[in-house]
C-alpha positions as CSV (number, residue, x, y, z in Angstrom):
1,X,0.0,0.0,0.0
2,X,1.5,3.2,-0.8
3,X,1.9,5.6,2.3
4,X,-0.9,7.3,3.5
5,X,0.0,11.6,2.8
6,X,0.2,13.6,5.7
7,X,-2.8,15.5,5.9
8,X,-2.1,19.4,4.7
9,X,-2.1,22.1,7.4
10,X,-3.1,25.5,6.2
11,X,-1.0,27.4,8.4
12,X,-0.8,31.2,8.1
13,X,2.3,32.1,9.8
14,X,1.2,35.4,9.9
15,X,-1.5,34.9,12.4
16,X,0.3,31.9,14.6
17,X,3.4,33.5,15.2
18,X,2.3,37.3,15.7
19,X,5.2,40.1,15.7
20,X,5.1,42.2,18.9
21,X,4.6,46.0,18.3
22,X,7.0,47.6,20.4
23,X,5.2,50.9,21.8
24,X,7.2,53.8,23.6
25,X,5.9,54.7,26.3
26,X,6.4,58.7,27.2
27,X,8.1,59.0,30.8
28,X,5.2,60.2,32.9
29,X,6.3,63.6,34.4
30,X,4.6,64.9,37.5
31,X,1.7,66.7,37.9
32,X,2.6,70.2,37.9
33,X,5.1,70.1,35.3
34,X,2.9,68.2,33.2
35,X,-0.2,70.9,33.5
36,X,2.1,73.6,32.9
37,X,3.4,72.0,29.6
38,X,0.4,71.3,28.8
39,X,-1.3,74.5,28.9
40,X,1.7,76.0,27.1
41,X,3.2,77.5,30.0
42,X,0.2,79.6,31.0
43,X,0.4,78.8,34.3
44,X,3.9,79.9,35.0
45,X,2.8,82.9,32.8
46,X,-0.1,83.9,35.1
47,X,2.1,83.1,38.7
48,X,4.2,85.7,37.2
49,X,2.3,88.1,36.6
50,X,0.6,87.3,39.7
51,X,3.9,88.4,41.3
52,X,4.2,91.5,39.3
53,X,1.1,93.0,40.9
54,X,1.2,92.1,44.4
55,X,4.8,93.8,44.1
56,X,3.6,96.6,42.6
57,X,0.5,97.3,45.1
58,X,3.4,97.2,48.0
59,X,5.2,100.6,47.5
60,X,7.6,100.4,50.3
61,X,8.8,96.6,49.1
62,X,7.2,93.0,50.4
63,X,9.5,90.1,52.0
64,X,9.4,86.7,50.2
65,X,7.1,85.0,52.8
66,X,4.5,87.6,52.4
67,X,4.4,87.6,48.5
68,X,4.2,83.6,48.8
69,X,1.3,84.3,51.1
70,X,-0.7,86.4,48.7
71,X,-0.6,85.0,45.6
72,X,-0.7,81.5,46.9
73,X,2.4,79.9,46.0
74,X,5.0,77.6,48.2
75,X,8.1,79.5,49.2
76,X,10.0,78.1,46.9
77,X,8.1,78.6,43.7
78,X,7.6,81.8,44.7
79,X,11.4,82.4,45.3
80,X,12.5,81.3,41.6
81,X,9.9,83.3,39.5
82,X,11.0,86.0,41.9
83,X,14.5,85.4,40.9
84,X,13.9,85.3,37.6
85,X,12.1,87.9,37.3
86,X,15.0,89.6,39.3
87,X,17.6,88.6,36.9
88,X,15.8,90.5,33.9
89,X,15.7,93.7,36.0
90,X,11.4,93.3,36.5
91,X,11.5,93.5,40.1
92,X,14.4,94.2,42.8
93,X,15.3,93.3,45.9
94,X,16.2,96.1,48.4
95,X,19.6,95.6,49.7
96,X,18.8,96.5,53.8
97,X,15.3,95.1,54.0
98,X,15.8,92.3,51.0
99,X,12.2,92.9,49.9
100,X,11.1,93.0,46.5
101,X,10.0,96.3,44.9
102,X,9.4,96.9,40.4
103,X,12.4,97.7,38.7
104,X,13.3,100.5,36.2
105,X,12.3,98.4,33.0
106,X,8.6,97.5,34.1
107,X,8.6,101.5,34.1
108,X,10.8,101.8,30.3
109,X,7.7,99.3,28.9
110,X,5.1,101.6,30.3
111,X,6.6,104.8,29.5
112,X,6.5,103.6,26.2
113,X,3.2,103.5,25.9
114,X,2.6,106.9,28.0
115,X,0.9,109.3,25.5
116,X,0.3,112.7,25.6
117,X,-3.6,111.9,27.0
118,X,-2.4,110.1,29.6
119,X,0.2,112.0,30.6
120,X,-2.3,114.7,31.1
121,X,-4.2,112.3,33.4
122,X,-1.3,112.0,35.1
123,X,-0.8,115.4,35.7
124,X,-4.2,116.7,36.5
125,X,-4.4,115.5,39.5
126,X,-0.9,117.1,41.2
127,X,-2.0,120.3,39.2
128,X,-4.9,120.4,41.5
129,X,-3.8,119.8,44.5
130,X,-0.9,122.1,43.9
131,X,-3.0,125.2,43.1
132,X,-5.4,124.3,46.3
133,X,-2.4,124.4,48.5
134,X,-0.6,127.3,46.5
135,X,-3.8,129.3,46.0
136,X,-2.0,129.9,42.5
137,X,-2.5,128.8,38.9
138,X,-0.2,125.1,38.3
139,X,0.9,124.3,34.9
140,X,2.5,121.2,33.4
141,X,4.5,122.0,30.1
142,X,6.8,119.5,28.1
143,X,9.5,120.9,25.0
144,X,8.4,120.9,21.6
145,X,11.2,121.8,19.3
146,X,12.6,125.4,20.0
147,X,9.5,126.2,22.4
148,X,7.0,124.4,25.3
149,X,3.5,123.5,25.0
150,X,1.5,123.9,28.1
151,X,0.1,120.0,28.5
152,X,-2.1,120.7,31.8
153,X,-3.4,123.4,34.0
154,X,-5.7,124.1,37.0
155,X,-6.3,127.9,38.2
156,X,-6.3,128.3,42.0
157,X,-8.9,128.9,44.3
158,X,-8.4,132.5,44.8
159,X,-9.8,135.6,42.2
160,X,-8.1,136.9,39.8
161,X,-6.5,133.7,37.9
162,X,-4.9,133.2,35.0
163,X,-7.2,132.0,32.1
164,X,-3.8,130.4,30.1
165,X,-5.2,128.1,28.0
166,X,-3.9,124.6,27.9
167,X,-1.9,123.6,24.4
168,X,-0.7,127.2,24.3
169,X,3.1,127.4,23.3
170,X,5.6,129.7,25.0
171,X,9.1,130.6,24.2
172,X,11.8,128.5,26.4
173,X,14.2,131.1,26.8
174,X,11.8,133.4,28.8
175,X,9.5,131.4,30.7
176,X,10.3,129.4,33.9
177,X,8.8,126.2,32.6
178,X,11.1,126.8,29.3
179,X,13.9,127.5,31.0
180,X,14.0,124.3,33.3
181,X,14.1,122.1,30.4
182,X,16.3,124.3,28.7
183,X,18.7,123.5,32.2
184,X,18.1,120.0,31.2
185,X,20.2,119.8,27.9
186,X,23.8,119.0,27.2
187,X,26.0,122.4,26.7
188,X,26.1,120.8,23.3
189,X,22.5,121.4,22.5
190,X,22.0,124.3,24.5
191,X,24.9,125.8,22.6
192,X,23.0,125.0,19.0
193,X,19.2,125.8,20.5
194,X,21.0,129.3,21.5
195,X,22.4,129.6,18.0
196,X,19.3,129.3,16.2
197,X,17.1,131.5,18.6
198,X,16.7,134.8,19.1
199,X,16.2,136.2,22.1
200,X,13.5,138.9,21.4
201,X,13.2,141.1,24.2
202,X,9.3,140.3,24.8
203,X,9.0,142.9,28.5
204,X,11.7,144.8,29.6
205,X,13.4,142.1,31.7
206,X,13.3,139.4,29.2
207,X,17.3,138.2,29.0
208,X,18.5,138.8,25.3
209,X,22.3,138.7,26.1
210,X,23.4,135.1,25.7
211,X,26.0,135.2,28.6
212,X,23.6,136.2,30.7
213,X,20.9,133.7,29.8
214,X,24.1,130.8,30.3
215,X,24.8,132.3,33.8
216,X,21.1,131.8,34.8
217,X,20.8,128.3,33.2
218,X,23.9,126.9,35.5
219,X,22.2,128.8,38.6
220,X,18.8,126.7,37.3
221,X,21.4,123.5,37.6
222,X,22.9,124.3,40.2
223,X,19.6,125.4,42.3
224,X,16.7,122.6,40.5
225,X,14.6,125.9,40.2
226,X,13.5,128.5,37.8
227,X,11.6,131.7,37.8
228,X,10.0,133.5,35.5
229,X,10.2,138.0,37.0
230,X,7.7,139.3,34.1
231,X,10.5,138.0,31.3
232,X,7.3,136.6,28.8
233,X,4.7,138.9,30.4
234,X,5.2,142.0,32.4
235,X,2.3,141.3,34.6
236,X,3.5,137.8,35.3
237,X,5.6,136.3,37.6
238,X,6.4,132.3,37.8
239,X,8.2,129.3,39.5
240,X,9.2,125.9,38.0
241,X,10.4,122.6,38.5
242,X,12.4,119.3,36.5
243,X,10.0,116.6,36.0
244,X,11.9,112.9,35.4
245,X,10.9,110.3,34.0
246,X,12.1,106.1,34.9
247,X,16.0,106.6,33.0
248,X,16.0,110.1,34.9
249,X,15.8,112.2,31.7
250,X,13.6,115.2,32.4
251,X,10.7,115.1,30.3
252,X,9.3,118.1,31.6
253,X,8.8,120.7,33.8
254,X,5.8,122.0,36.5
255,X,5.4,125.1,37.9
256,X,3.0,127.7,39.6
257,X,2.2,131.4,38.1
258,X,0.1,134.4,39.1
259,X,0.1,138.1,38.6
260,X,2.7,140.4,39.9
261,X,1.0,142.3,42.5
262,X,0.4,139.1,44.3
263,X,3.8,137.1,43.7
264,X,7.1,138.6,44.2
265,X,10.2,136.2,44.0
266,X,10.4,135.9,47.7
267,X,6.9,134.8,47.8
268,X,7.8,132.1,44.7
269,X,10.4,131.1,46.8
270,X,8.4,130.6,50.1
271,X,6.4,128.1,47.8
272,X,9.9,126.6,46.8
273,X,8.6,123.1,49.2
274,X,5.0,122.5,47.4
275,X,6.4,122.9,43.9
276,X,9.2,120.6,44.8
277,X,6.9,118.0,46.7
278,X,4.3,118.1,43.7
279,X,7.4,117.7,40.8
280,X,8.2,115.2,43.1
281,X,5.4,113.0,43.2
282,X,4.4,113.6,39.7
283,X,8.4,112.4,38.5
284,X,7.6,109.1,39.9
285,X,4.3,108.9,38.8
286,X,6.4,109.0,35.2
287,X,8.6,106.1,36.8
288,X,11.6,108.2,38.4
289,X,13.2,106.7,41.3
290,X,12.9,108.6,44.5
291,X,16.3,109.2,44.7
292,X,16.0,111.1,41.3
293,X,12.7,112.6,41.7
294,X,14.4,116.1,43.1
């Protein structure tokens, strides 16, 4: 008999002997890390800025502990946002009291965006207060070109006010607001301003000798005051003062006015303390340290 045939196995090789698909498996990070990746970052983003504000609604500086407190955060999450926030100049620590305070280029980004309107807005507000206590009219003047352009005023409480218009331009060279910025530029540029303007005697005591205008510039240096004895009006008489802004560059200048019968110089200068406070104040309102707020 011949041999009986092995029966046939249809085997599919395929399906009996099935290749393993290797699958990588991510590392599993932990929970924080992994919900701040996966949100893009917006977490860290919004601790951040979380930080920014409390520091900025503490004047006189907040310690680490109390920052952690307020916005929530452990210690030491808190302390390295902090410190890198620190390292790109945002906030600063105080050397004596190691709290945190804003630094100088949170104030470059806002100045940036600091536009004539709210500079104004900025301003109003000193103006008044300044005029209540001075009983005179306040202005608030910034350079334009050769000249100054009165951004903001408020007449004081008293009669007989000034009715000075605000966006009313005034020569520099005879006016106490002009000549505080004028006090402000390098001997460079006052040298070339000087050389293209002339000094047109407007009263009878406005300065048209150039020596003499130089001397009262370095006294205007030297003293972080100007006045104004009837120079641009001979019934006028005025007072100003440097106003800084976060690099310490004066961007301006503020000052008080009223008529001559009711100001002399000595009583300008008896007001010397409120203008100083108010330029002061309004300086750091524009972002100038204290230090350089004079």
């Amino acid at each position: 008999m011949p041999p009986r045939a092995k029966p046939k196995r249809d085997v599919d090789l395929r399906r009996a002997a099935p290749v393993a698909r290797i699958v990588k498996s991510e590392p599993q990070d932990n929970d924080e890390e992994s919900e701040d990746r996966a949100r893009g970052g917006v977490q860290s983003i919004g601790r951040a800025f979380a930080i920014l504000e409390e520091v900025a609604r503490n004047r006189e500086g907040i310690s680490l502990a109390e920052l952690a407190k307020r916005v929530g955060l452990h210690n030491s999450t808190t302390f390295h946002l902090v410190k890198t926030m620190a390292s790109l100049g945002y906030v600063r620590q105080i050397k004596d009291t190691k709290r945190y305070r804003i630094g100088r280029p949170l104030f470059a980004l806002a100045a940036g965006a600091l536009d004539e309107i709210e500079m104004v807005s900025m301003a109003t507000p000193v103006l008044d207060d300044l005029s209540h206590e001075t009983g005179e009219s306040s202005h608030f003047a910034t350079r334009m070109s050769d000249a100054v352009v009165v951004m903001a005023r408020t007449p004081g409480p008293g009669a007989f006010q000034l009715t000075e218009r605000m966006g009313v331009v005034r020569p520099a060279y005879c006016t106490a607001l002009g000549k505080v910025i004028l006090a402000a530029l390098r001997p460079d540029q006052l040298e070339r301003y000087l050389d293209r303007v002339e000094l047109k005697p407007l009263t009878q005591n406005t300065i048209t000798e150039r020596g003499r205008l130089l001397q009262e510039i370095a006294e205007i240096r030297s003293a972080g005051i100007a006045f104004d004895d009837c120079e641009f009006d001979s019934e006028l008489r005025c007072a100003a003062m440097p106003i800084f802004d976060f690099s310490g560059k004066v961007v301006g200048a503020i000052g008080i006015s009223g008529p001559v019968w009711r100001l002399s110089i000595q009583a300008l200068r008896s007001r010397a303390r409120s203008l100083e406070a108010a330029a002061k104040r309004l300086s750091e309102a524009f972002g100038a340290a204290p230090s350089n707020s004079k």
